[in-house]
C-alpha positions in Angstrom: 0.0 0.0 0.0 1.1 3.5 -1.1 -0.8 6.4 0.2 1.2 8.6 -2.4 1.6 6.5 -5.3 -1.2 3.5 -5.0 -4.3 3.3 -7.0 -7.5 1.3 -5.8 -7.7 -1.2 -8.8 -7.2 -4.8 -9.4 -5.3 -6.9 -6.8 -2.6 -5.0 -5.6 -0.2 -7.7 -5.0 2.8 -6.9 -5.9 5.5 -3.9 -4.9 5.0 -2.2 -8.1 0.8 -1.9 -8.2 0.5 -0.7 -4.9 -3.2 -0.1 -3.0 -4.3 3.2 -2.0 -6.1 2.9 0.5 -6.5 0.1 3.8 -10.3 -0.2 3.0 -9.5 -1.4 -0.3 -6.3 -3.2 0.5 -8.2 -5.0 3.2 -11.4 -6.1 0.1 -9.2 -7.8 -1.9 -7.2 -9.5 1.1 -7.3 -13.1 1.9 -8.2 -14.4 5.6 -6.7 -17.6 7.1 -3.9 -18.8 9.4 -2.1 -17.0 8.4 -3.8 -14.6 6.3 -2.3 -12.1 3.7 0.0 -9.7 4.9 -0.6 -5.9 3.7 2.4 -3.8 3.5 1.7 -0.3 4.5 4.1 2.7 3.6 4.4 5.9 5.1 1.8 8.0 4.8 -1.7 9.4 6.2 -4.3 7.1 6.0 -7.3 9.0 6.4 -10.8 10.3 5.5 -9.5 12.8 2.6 -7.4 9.8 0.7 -10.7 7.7 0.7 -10.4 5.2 4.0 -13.8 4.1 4.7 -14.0 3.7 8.6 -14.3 1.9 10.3 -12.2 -0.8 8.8 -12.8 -4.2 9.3 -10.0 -6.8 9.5 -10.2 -9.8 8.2 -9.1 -12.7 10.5 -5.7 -13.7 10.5 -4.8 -10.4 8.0 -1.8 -8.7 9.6 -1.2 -4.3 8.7 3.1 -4.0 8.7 4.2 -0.2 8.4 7.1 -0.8 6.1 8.8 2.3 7.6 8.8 4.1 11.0 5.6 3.8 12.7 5.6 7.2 13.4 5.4 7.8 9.5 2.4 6.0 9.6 -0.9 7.7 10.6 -4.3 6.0 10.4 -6.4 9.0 10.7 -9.8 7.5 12.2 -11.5 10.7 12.8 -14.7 11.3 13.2 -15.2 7.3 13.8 -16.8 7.2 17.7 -17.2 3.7 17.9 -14.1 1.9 17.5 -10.9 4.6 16.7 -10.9 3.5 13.2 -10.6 -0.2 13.0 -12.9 -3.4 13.7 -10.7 -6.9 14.3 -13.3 -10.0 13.4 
């Protein structure tokens, strides 16, 4: 995922055709033991880049900041119920 570069078509499975945005990077990923693994780059993920919260994770989908964490913002504003993100 690439808040800067990513677009929200097809897949996004490899490095080159990255996702835009968690919501749609967490659509087309696979659950399981383990599940897919989403690579996230720095960036803000938020409201005005078109997250959807809150988001739903799949189970046994795993979010990795690929860089510092503190380059990497989820933005869940605005979303009173769970700060952005559902775990099922």
């Amino acid at each position: 995922m690439n808040a800067a570069t990513g677009v929200n078509t097809g897949t996004c499975a490899s490095a080159g055709s990255p996702c835009k945005t968690i919501t749609y990077a967490m659509g087309q990923a696979v659950a399981g033991n383990p599940g897919d693994v989403i690579n996230v780059a720095p960036g803000t993920y938020n409201v005005a880049l078109g997250e959807v919260f809150p988001i739903t994770f799949k189970s046994g989908v795993a979010l990795v900041a690929t860089g510092s964490v503190v380059s990497t913002t989820i933005g869940g504003g605005g979303d009173t119920v769970k700060q952005g993100l559902i775990n099922i």
